[in-house]
C-alpha positions in Angstrom: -12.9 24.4 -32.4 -10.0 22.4 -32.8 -10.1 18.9 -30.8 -6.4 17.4 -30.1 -5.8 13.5 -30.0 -3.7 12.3 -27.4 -1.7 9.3 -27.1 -2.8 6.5 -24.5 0.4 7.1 -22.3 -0.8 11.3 -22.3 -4.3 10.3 -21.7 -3.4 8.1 -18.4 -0.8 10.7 -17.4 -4.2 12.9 -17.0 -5.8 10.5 -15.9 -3.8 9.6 -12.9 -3.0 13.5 -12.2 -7.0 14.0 -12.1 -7.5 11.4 -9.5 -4.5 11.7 -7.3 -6.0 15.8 -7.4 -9.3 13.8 -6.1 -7.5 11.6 -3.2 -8.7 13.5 0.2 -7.4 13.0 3.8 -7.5 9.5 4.7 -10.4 9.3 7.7 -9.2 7.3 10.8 -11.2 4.1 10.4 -12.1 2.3 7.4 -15.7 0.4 8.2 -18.3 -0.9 6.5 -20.5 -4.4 5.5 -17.9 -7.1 5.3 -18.7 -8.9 2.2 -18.0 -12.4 3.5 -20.5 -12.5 6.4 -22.8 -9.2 6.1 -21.5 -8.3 9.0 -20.4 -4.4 10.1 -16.3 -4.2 10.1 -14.2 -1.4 11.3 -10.3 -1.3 11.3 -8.7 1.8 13.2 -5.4 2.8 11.7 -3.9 3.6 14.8 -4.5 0.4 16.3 -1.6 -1.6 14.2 1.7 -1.6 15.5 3.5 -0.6 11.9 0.9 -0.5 9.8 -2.4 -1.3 7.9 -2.0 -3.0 4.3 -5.5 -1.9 2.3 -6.2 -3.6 -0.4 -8.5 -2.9 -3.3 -9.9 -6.0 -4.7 -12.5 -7.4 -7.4 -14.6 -10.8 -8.2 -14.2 -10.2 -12.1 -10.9 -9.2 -12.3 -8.8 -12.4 -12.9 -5.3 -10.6 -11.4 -7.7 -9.6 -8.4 -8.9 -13.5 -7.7 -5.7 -14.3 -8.5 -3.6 -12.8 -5.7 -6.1 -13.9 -3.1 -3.8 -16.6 -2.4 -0.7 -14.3 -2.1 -2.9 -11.9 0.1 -4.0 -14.7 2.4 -0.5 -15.9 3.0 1.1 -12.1 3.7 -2.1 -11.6 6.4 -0.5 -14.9 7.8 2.8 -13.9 7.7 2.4 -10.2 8.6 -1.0 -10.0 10.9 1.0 -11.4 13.9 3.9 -9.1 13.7 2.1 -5.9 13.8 0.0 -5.3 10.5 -3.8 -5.3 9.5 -5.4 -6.2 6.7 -8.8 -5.0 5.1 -9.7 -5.4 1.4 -12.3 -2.8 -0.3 -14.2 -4.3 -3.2 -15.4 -0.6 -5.3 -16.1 -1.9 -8.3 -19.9 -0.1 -9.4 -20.3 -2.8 -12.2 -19.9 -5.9 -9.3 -23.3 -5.9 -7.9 -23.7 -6.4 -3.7 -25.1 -9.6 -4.4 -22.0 -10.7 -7.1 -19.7 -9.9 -4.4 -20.9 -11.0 -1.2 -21.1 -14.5 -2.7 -17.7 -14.2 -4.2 -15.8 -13.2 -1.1 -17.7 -15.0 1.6 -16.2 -17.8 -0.7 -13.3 -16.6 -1.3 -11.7 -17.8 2.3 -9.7 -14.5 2.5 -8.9 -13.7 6.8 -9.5 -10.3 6.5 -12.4 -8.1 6.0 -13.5 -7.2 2.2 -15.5 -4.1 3.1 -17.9 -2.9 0.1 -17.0 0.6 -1.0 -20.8 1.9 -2.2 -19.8 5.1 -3.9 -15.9 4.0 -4.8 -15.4 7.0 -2.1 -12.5 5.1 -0.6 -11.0 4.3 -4.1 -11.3 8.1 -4.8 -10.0 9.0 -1.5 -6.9 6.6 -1.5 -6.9 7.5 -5.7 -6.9 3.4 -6.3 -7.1 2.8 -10.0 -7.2 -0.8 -10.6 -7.0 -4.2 -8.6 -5.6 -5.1 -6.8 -4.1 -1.9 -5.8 -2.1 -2.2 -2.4 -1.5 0.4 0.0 0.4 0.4 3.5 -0.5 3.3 6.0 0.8 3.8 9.4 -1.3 4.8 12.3 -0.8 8.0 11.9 -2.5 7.7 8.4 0.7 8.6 6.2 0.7 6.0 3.3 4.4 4.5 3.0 3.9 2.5 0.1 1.2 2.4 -3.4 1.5 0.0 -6.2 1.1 -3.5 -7.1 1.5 -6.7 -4.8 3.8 -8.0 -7.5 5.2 -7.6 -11.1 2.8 -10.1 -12.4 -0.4 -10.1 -13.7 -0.2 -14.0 -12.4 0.6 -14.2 -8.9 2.6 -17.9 -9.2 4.7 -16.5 -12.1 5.7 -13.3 -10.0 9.3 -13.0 -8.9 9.6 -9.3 -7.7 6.9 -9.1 -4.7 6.7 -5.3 -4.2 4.2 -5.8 -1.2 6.1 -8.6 0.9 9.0 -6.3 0.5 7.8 -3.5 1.4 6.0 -5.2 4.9 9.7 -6.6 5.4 11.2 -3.6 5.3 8.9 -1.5 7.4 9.9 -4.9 9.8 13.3 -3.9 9.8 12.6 -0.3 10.9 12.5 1.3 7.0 10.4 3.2 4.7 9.6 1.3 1.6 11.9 1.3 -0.9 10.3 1.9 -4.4 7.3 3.6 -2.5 5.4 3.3 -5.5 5.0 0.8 -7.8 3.4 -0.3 -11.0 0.0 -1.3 -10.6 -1.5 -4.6 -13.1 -4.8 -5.7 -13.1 -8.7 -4.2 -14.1 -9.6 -0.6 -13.9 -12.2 0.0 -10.7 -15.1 0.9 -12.8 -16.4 4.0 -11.0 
């Protein structure tokens, strides 16, 4: 048997293909235990005007924590012109415990809904956080990537999400629709 070595760019090439093959038909709600109150939350695509920005987040992951601040000011900015918010925290390695005490902390407005199984992250084929997504009502997503270029959210001067929600605004599709994504692996 002869076993081939592959570089790292061939190996996430695969990687990628084999879970975007694995992302499934978005279902019309998103719900689940909110990690910053144990509560039940439920956000219905087809209830936002343009569109719902879903977020996959992490406590570990330093770019994750790190955007919180950008993600809180977008939902403030963008929740009153017609766009919901919900994180989805995945990670299998960030216990219910770890993460309920880091998001009820973590002053975020939306929900952080805990993903058990990652079945969400394998559904919307998220690979690392935070990994954004915009979706319409009618479930089509319009733009997957980053929330910015940086790794650092202060240092970041191209802000792939912002632009994005602004453009949607202003009656367009997204334009990159998909764009790098920095920050830790969701450990599946």
């Amino acid at each position: 048997m002869r076993v081939r070595k592959f570089s790292t760019g061939v190996f996430l090439f695969l990687l990628l293909a084999h879970l975007s093959a694995l992302a499934g038909v978005l279902p019309p709600t998103i719900e689940g235990l909110d990690l910053r109150n144990q509560a039940l939350a439920s956000v219905d695509f087809s209830k936002a005007k343009f569109g719902t920005v879903v977020v996959f987040l992490s406590t570990n992951c330093p770019c994750s924590t790190g955007h919180e601040k950008t993600l809180t000011k977008l939902y403030t900015d963008f929740s009153k012109r017609g766009f919901q918010f919900i994180g989805v925290h995945s990670n299998q390695d960030e216990g219910l415990t770890q993460a309920g005490s880091h998001f009820s902390g973590s002053k975020l407005p939306f929900p952080v809904i805990q993903d058990p199984h990652a079945t969400l992250a394998n559904t919307f084929g998220a690979l690392k956080t935070p990994h954004a997504y915009i979706v319409t009502p009618a479930k089509e997503i319009l733009f997957r990537g980053g929330v910015d270029e940086c790794h650092i959210a202060v240092n970041a001067k191209k802000h792939f999400l912002q632009t994005a929600l602004d453009q949607m605004l202003d009656g367009k599709n997204p334009d990159p629709s998909e764009v790098r994504v920095l920050g830790c692996v969701i450990k599946r």
